[in-house]
C-alpha positions as CSV (number, residue, x, y, z in Angstrom):
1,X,32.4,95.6,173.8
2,X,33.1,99.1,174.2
3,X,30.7,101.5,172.4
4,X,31.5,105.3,171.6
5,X,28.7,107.9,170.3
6,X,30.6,109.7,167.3
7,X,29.2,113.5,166.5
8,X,29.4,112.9,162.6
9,X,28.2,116.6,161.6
10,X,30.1,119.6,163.6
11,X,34.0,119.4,162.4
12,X,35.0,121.9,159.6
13,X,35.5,118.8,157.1
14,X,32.6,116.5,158.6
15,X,30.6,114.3,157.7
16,X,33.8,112.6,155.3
17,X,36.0,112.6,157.9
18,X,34.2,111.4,161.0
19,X,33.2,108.5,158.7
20,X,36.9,107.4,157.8
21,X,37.7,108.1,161.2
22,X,35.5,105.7,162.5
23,X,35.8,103.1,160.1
24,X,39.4,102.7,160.6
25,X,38.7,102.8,164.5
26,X,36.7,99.6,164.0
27,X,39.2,97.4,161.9
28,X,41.6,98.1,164.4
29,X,40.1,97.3,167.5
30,X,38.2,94.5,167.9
31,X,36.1,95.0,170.7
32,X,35.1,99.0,169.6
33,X,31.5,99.7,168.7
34,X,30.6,102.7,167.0
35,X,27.0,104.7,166.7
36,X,27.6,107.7,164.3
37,X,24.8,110.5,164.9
38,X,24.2,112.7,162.0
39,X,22.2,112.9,158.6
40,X,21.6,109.2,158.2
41,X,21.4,109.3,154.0
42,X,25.2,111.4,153.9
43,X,26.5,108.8,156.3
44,X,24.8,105.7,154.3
45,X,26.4,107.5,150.8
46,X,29.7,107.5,152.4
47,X,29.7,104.3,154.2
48,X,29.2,102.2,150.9
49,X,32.8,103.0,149.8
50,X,33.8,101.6,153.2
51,X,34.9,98.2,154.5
52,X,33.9,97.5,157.9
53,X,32.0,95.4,160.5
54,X,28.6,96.0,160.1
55,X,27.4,94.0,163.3
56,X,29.5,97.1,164.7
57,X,28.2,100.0,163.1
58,X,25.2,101.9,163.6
59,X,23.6,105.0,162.6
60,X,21.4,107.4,164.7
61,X,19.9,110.3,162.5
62,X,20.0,114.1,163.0
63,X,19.8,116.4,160.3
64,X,20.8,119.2,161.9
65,X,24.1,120.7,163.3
66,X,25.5,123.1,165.6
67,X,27.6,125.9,164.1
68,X,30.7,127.7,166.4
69,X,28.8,131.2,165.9
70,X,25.6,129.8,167.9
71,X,25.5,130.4,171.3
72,X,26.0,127.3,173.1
73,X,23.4,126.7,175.8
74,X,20.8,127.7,173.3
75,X,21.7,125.9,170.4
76,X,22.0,122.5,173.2
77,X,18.3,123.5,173.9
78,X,16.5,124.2,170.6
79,X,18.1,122.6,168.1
80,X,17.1,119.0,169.1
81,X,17.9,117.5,165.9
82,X,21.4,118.3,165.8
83,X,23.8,115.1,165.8
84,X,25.9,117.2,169.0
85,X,22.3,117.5,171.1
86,X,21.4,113.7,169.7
87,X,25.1,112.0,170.9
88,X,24.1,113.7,173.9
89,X,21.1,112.4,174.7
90,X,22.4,108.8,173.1
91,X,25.2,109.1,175.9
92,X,23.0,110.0,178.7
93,X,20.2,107.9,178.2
94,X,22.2,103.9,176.8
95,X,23.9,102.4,179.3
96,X,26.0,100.8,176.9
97,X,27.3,103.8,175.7
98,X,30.9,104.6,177.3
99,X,31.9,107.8,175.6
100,X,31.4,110.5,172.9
101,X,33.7,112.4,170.3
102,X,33.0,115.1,168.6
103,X,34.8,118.1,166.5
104,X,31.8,120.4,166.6
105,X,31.6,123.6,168.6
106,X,33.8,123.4,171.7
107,X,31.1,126.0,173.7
108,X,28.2,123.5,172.6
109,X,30.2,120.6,173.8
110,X,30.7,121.7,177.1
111,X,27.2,123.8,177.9
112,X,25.6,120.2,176.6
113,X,27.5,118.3,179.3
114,X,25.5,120.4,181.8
115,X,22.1,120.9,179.9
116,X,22.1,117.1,179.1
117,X,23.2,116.0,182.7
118,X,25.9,114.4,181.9
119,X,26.8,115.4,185.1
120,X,30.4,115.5,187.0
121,X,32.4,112.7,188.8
122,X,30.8,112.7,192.2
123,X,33.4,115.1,194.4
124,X,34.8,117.3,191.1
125,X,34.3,120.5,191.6
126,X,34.6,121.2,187.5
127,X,35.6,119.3,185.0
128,X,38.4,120.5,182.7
129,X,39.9,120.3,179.2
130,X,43.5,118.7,178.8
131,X,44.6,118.5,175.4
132,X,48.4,116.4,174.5
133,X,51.2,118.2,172.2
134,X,54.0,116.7,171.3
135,X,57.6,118.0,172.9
136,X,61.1,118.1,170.9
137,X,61.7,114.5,173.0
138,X,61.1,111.9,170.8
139,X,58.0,109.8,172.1
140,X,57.4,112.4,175.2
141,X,54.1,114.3,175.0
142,X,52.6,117.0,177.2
143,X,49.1,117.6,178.6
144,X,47.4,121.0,179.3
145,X,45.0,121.1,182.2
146,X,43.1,123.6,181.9
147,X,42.6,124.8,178.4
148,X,39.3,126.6,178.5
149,X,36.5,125.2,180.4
150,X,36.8,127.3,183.3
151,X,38.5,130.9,182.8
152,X,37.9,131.8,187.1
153,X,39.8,129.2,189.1
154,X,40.6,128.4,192.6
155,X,43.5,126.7,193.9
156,X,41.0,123.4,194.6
157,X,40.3,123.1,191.2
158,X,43.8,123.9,190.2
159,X,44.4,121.0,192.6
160,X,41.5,118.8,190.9
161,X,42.9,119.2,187.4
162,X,46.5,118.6,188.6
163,X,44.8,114.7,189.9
164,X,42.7,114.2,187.1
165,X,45.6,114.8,184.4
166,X,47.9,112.4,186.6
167,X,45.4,109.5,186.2
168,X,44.2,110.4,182.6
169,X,48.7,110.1,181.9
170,X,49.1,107.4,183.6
171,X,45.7,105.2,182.3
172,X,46.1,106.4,178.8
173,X,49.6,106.5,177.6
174,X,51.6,104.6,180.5
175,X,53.3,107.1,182.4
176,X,54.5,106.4,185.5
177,X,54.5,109.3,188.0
178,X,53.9,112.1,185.8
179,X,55.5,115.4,186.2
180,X,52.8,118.2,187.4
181,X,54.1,122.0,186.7
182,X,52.1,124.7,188.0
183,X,52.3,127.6,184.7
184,X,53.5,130.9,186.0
185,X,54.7,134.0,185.5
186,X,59.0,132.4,186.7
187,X,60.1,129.4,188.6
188,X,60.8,130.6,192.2
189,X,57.9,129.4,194.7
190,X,57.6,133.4,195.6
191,X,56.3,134.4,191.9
192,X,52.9,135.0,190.8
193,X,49.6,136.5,192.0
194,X,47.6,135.4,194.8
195,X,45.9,132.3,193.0
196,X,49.5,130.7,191.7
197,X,51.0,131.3,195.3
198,X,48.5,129.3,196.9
199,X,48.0,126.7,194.5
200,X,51.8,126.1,195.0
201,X,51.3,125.5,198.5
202,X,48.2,123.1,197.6
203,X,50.2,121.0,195.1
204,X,53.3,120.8,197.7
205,X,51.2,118.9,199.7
206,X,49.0,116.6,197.4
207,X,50.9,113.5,197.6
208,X,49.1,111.6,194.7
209,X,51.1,113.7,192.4
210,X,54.5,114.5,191.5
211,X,54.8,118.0,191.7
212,X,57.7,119.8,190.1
213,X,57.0,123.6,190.8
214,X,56.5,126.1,188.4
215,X,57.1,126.4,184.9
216,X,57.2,129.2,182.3
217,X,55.5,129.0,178.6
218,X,58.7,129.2,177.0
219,X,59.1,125.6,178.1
220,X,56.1,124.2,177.1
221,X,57.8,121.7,174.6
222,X,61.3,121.4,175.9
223,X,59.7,117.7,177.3
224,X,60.9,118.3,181.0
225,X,57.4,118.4,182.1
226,X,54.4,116.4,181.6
227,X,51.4,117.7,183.0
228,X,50.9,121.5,182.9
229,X,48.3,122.7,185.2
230,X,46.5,126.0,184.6
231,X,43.7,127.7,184.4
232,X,41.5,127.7,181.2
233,X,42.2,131.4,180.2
234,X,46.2,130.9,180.4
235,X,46.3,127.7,179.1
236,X,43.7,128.9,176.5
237,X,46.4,131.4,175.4
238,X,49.3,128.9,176.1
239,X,48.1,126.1,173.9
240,X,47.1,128.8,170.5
241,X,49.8,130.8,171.2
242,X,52.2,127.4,171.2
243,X,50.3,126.1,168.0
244,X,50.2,129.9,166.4
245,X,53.8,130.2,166.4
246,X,54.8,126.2,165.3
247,X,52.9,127.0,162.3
248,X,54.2,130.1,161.7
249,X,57.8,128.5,162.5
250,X,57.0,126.5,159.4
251,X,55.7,129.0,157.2
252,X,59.3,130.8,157.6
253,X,61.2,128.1,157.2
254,X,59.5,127.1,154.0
255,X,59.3,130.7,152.6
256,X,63.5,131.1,153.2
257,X,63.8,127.4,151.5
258,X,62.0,128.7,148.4
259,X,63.9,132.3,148.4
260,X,66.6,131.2,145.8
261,X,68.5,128.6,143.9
262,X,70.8,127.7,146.6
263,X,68.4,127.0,149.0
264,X,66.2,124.9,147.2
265,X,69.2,122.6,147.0
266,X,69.3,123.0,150.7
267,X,65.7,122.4,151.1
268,X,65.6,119.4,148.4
269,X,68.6,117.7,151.1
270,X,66.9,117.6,154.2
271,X,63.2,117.7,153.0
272,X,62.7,113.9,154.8
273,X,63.9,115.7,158.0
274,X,61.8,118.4,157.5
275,X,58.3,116.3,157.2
276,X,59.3,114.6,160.0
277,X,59.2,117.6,162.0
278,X,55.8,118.7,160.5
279,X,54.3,114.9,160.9
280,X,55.8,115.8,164.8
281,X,54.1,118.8,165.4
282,X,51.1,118.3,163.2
283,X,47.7,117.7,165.8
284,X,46.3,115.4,164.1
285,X,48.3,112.7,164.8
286,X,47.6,113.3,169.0
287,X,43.8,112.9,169.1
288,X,41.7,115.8,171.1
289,X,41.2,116.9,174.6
290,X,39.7,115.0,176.9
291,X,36.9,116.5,179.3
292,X,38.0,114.9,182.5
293,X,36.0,114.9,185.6
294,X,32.7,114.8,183.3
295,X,30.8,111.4,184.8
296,X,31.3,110.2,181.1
297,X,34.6,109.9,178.8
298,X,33.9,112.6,176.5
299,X,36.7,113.7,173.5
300,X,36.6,116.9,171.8
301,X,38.7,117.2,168.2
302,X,39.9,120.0,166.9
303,X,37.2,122.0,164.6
304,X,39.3,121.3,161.4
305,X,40.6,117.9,162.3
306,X,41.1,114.9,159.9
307,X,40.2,111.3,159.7
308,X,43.3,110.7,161.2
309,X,42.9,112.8,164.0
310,X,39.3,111.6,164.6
311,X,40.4,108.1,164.5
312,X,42.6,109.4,167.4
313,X,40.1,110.9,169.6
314,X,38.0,107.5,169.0
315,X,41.0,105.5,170.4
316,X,41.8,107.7,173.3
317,X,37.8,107.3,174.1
318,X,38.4,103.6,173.9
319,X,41.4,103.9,175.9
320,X,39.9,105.9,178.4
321,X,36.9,103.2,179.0
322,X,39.4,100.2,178.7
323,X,41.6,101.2,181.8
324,X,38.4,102.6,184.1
325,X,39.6,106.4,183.7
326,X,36.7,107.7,185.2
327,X,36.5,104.7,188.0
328,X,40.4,105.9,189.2
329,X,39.3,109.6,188.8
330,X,35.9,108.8,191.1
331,X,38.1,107.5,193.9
332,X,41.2,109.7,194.2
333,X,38.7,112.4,194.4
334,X,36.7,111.2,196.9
């Protein structure tokens, strides 16, 4: 049995969402445990219009919660009632527990790994943020390794994240020798500052990757590439610019499809082809990003995310613990 602390309290939608999330987590897999950690009587309200397995289910209360306009390390400190400092210290302290989700602050999330000692895989310099969008492949996804944790990088943790977000590919959604790009500035080995130049040279020569060379934004999504390795101010930028302008892309289209008589006939034809671009590019169906090289599976949701998108981030922290993520990580690093 796998058991994963849920943060019921910190999404933009919580508690309603974390709840279905969960629920649906546990009639699908069979060997998933669940503890939600939040106010216990809104979880108990909610629950009763649930079917699930109770044996399975548990409830750990905090009342309080941790807002995005806190600052992190001292919300994590004081506010010891909050459901984000209680899954902490549920994680840290029960062996049993494998992993944590939450959709709560992002800054809380990670300053809590380090108050709580959760720690770092033995021989990780810093653990980092990979998210997974979808590409205009059918089926083929792509991860983004750094997306925020650490702004200042060195080429060794470039090289880090690059390893890491091989494995976490390979364990988590099967693929085989996953392309690593290097984001920069243009595609020739010469481009960039001093940092991209010699984590160029690094990657060359890490052999438990597949190294591709450099890539540029623009071809984030085009699905040539698998892994995207960065650090977390550019791929901060890369991932909400990327998202910014899909959903801006979308707006557009929609506001030219409504703009006359014509068009609406237009529209009317080929709105099954249009949802199926939005279901595509819509986050929620791809889960969270994954903290990798903390020294437990930890999933952070986006703030706004669904039950569908928590049910997501539950599955990938199952996933995670099912195929010994953090067991590979610990000994390619080492």
């Amino acid at each position: 049995m796998i058991k994963i602390v849920v943060d019921a309290m910190g999404g933009d939608n919580s508690p309603i969402v974390n709840v279905k999330g969960a629920v649906r987590a546990l009639n699908e897999i069979s060997d998933l445990s669940v503890v939600l950690v939040g106010d216990e009587q809104q979880l108990q309200a909610l629950l009763q219009a649930e079917k699930y397995d109770a044996n399975r289910l548990s409830l750990l209360h905090a009342p309080d919660v941790i807002s995005c306009n806190e600052r992190p390390a001292e919300a994590i400190k004081t506010k010891t009632d909050s459901s984000m400092t209680k899954s902490f210290e549920l994680l840290r302290n029960d062996p049993e527990a494998r992993g944590m989700v939450s959709i709560g602050s992002t800054g809380a999330l990670l300053a809590g790994t380090i108050v709580m000692r959760i720690g770092r895989i033995r021989g990780v310099k810093r653990p980092a943020l990979c998210p997974i969008l979808p590409t205009v492949v059918p089926n083929k996804i792509v991860a983004i390794c750094d997306s925020g944790a650490n702004v200042d990088c060195d080429p060794q943790y470039l090289q880090q994240f690059a390893v890491m977000g091989s494995l976490y590919l390979n364990k988590s959604f099967g693929i085989q020798n996953p392309r690593v790009a290097l984001l920069n500035v243009g595609v020739e080995e010469e481009k960039g500052d001093a940092l991209r130049k010699e984590t160029y040279q690094l990657l060359s020569n890490t052999p438990s990757i597949n190294f591709v060379g450099n890539m540029e934004s623009r071809d984030l999504l085009c699905g040539d590439i698998d892994l995207v390795v960065c650090d977390g101010f550019a791929g901060n930028v890369l991932l909400k610019s990327t998202e910014g302008a899909c959903m801006e892309l979308m707006r557009l289209l929609k506001r030219s499809m409504m703009s006359s008589f014509k068009s609406k006939i237009g529209a009317l034809l080929i709105k099954k082809k249009m949802y199926e671009v939005k279901d595509l590019m819509d986050y929620n169906n791809y889960g969270g990003a994954v903290l990798l090289g903390a020294a437990k599976t930890i999933v952070k949701g986006h703030g706004s995310s669904n039950e569908t998108a928590v049910y997501n981030c539950i599955k990938q922290a199952y996933t995670m613990e099912a195929n010994n993520l953090i067991e590979a990580i610990t000994n390619e690093v080492q």
